[in-house]
C-alpha positions as CSV (number, residue, x, y, z in Angstrom):
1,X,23.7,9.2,29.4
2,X,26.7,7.6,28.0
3,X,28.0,4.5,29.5
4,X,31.9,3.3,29.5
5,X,31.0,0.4,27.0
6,X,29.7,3.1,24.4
7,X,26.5,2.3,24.7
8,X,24.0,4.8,26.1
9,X,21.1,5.2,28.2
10,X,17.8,6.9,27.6
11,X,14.8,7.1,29.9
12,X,11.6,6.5,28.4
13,X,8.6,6.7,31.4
14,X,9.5,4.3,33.7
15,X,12.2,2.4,32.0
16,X,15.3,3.1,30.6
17,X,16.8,1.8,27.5
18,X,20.1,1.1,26.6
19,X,21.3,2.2,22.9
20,X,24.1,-0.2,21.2
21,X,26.3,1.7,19.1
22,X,24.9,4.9,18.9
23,X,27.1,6.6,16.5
24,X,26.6,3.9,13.7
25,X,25.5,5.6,10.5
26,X,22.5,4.7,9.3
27,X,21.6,6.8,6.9
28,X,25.0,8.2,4.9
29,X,24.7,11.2,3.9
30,X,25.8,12.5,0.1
31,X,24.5,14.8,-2.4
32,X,21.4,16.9,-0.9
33,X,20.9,13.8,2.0
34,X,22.2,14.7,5.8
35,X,23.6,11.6,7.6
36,X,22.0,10.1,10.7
37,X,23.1,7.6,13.2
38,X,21.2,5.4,15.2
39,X,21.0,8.0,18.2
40,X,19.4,10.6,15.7
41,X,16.8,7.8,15.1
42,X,16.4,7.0,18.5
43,X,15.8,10.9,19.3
44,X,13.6,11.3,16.6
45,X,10.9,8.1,17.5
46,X,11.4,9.4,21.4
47,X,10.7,13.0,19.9
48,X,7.6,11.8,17.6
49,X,6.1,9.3,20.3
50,X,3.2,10.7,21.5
51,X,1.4,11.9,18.1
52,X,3.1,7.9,16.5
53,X,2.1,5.9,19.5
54,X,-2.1,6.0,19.0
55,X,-1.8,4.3,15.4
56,X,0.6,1.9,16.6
57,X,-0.7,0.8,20.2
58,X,-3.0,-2.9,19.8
59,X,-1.3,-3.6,16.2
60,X,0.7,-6.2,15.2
61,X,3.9,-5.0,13.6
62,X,6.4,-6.0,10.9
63,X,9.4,-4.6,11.3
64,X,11.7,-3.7,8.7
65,X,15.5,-3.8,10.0
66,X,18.9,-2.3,9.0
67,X,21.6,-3.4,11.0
68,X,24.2,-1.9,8.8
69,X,22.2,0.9,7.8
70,X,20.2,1.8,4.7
71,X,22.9,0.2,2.2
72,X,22.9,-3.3,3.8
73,X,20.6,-6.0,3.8
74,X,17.5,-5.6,4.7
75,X,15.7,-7.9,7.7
76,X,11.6,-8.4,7.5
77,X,10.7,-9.7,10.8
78,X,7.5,-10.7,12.1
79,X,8.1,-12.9,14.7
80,X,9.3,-11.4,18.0
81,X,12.5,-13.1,19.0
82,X,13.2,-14.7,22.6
83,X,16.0,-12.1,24.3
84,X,13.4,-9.1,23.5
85,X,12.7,-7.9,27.1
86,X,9.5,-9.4,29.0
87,X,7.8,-6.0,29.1
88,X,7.3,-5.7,25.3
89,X,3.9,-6.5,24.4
90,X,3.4,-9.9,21.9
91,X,0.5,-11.4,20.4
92,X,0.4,-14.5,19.1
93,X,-1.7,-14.9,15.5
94,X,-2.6,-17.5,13.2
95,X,-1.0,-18.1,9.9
96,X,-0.9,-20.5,7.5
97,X,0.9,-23.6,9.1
98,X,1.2,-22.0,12.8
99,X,1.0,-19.5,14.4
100,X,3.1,-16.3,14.5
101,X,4.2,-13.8,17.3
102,X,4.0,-10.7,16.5
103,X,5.4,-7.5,18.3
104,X,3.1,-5.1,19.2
105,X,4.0,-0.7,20.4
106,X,2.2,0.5,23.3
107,X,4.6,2.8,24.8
108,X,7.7,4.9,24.1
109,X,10.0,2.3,25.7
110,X,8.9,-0.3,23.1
111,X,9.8,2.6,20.4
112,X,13.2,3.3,21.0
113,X,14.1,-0.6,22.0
114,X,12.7,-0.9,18.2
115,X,14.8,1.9,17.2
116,X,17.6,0.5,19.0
117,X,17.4,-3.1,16.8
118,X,17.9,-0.8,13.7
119,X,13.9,-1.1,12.9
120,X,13.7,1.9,10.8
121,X,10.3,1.5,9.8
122,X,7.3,0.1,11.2
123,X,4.6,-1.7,9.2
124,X,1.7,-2.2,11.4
125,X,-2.1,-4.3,10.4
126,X,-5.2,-2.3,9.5
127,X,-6.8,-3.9,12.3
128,X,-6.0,-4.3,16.5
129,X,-5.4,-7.6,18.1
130,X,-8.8,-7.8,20.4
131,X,-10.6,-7.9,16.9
132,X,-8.0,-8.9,14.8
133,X,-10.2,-10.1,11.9
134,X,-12.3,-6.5,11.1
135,X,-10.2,-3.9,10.2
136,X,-10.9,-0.4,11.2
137,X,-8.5,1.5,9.0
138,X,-9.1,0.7,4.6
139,X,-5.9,2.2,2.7
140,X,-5.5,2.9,-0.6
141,X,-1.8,3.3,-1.6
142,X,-1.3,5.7,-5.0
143,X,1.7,4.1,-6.3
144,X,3.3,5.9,-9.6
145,X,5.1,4.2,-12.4
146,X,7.7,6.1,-11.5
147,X,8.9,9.4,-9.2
148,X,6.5,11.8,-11.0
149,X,4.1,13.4,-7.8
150,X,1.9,15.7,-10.4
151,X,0.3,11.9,-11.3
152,X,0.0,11.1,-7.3
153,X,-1.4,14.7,-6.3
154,X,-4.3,14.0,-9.4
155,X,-5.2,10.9,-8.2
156,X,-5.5,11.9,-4.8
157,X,-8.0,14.6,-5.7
158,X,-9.9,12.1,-7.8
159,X,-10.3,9.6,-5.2
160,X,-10.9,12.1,-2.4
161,X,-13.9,13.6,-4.5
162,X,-15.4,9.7,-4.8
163,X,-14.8,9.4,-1.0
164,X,-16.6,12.1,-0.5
165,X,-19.5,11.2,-3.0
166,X,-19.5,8.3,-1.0
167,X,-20.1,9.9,1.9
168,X,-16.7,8.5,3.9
169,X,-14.2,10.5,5.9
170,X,-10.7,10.1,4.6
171,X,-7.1,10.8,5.5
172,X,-4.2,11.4,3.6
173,X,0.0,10.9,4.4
174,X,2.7,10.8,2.5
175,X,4.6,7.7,2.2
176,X,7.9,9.0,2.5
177,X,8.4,6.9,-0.3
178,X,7.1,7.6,-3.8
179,X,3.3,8.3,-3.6
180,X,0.8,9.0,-0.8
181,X,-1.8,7.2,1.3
182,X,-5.5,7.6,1.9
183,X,-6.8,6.2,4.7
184,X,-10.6,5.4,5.7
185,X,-11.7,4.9,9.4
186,X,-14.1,2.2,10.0
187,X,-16.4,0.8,13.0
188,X,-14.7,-2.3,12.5
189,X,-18.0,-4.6,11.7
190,X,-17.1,-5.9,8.4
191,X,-14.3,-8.3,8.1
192,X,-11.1,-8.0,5.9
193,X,-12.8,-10.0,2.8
194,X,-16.0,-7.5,2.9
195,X,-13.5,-4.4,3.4
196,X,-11.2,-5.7,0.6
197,X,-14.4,-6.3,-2.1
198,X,-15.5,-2.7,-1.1
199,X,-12.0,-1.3,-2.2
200,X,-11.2,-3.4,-5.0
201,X,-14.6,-1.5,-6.2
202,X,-13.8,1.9,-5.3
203,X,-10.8,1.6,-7.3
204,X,-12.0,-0.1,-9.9
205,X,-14.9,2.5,-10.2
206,X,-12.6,5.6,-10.1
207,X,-10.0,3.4,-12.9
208,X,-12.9,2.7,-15.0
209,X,-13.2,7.1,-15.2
210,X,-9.9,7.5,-15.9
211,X,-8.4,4.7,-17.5
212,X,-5.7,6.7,-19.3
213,X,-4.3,7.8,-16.0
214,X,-5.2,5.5,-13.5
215,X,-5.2,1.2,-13.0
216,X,-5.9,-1.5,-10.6
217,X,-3.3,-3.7,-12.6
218,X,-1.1,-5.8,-10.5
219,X,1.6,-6.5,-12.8
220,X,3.6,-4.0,-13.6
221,X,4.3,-4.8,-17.5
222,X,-0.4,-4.3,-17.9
223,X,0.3,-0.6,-16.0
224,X,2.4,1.4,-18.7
225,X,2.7,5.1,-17.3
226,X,-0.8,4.6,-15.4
227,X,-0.6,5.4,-11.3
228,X,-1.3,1.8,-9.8
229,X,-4.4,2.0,-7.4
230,X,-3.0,-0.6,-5.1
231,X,-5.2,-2.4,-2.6
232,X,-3.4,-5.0,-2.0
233,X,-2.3,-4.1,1.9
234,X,-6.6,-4.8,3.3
235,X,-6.3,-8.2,3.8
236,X,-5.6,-10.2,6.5
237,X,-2.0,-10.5,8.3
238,X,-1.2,-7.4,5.6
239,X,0.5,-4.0,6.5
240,X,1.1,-0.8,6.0
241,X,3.8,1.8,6.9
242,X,3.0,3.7,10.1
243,X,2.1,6.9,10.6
244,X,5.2,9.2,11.5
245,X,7.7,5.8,10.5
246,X,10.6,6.6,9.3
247,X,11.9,5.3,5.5
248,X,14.7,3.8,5.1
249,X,15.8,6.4,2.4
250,X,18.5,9.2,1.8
251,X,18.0,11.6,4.2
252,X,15.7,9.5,6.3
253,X,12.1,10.8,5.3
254,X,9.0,9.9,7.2
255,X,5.3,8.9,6.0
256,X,3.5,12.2,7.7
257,X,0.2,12.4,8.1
258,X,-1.1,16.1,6.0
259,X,-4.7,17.4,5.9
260,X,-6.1,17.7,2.5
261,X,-5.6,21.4,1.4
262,X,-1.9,20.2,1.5
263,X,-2.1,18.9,-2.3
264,X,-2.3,22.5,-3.0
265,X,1.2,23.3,-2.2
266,X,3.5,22.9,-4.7
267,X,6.5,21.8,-2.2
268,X,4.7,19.1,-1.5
269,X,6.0,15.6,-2.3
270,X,6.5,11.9,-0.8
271,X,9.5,13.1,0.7
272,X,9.0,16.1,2.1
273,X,9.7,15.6,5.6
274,X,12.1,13.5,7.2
275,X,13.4,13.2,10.7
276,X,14.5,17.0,11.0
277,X,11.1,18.4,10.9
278,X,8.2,15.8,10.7
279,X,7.9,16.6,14.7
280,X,7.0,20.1,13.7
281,X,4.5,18.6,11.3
282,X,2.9,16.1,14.0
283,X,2.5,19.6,16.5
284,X,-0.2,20.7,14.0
285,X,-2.2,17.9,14.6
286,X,-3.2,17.1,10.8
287,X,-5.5,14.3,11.6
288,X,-7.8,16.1,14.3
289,X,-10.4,13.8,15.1
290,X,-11.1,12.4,12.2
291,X,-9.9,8.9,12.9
292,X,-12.7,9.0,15.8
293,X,-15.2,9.0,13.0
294,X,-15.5,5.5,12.1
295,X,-18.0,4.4,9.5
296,X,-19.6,1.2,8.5
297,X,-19.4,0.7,5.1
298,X,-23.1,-0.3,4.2
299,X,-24.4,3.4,3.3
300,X,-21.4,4.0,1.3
301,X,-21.7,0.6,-0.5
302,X,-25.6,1.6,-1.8
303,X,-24.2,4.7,-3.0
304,X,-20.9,3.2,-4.7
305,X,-23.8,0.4,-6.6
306,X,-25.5,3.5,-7.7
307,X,-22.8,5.3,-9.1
308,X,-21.9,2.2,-11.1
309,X,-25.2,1.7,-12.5
């Protein structure tokens, strides 16, 4: 519903939200990329809600703004601000020097209010805020050197075959970026510093195999061509893009969650679904219960020390 003051009205459960300036362009379009405005956003997160909102609700969120759309500047923002309504969840975390208040997604109302501040994508913690120090999600993010996919598929299947050795359910996505994500449940009884040591060794196991494709190198200059296995996001007060979030690239794609037998297809790439059709995508249900399954990490850790010897 449209109001005389432009804005317009959407229903989300038992609230409604208002939507500023719906026709503002967010993503211009140009070359192979369709355009979409803040009300296409807003549609797309009401769309998407229900298979988005169980990886969101309990987590603290960054959110990554664009006011003026993809082109302008770009707004990191961790702390939830005063005039957001009372009804949006907040929790309040330490950092270092104070304390920080984070905004957290439990329903579809908080979604589109985010979508309505121009929050195009959501970065949300590995762990929820009842047990905020002992993660229950590990990522590994296969980052290339540059836009080449063949490079992510390969590592994909090479880490996916040590998961496996190891004995640990895993789940992939695409970023909607350059490379892909695969994701670990856990029980959540180790903290962040026992989760992190566990994945610096995974990748520095499956590096150590392939050291002319792969490396755990954080500066960029020590990588050459070499797919970076990056880590870095399994720490505390770190994050990672949401399932189902939206990138704030041409053509709006989205990090969607695919089952594994989706490397096989040659369409495949970071990009391949955006706002238009990652709904259709979510339907299928990629994930099915596997996030349910998770593991403490002390099995797979004898077997990881036995593969290395």
């Amino acid at each position: 519903m449209s109001g005389a003051d432009g804005t317009r009205t959407v229903r989300a459960g038992r609230r409604t939200v208002k939507v500023h300036r719906p026709d503002k362009v967010l993503f211009p379009g140009g070359g192979d990329a369709k355009e979409y405005t803040k009300a296409d956003l807003v549609d797309y997160y009401r769309a998407v809600a229900p298979f988005m909102l169980p990886h969101l609700r309990g987590r603290p969120l960054m959110l990554e703004r664009h006011p003026d759309g993809i082109d302008g500047p770009t707004f990191m923002q961790k702390n939830t601000p005063d005039h957001y309504p009372e009804w949006i969840e907040r929790v309040e975390l330490a950092k270092e020097g104070g304390t920080v208040r984070h905004t957290v997604c439990g329903d579809t109302a908080t979604l589109l209010y985010l979508a309505d501040q121009a929050s195009i994508t959501l970065h949300r913690w590995l762990s929820r805020s009842d047990r905020i120090d002992h993660p229950d999600r590990l990522v590994f993010d296969l980052d290339p050197s540059g836009d080449d996919f063949e490079a992510v598929r390969e590592a994909a299947r090479l880490l996916g075959e040590l998961l496996d050795e190891l004995e640990l359910p895993s789940a992939l996505m695409t970023t909607g970026s350059r490379g892909l994500h695969v994701i670990v449940p856990l029980g959540g009884r180790h903290d962040f510093d026992e989760v992190r040591a566990f994945v610096r060794d995974v990748a520095d196991t499956l590096a150590a195999a392939h050291p002319d494709r792969l490396t755990t190198a954080a500066r960029k200059k020590e990588r050459g061509d070499r797919l970076y296995l990056d880590i870095q996001r399994n720490a505390y007060a770190q994050t990672a893009v949401a399932p189902y979030t939206v990138r704030p690239r041409p053509g709006a794609p989205v990090a969607t969650p695919i089952t594994w037998d989706r490397l096989d297809d040659p369409e495949l790439h970071a990009r391949r679904w955006t706002v238009a059709d990652a709904v259709e995508q979510a339907r299928t249900n990629p994930w099915s219960g596997l996030l349910s399954r998770g593991r403490a990490l002390g099995p797979a850790r004898r077997r990881l020390n036995a593969l290395r010897g």
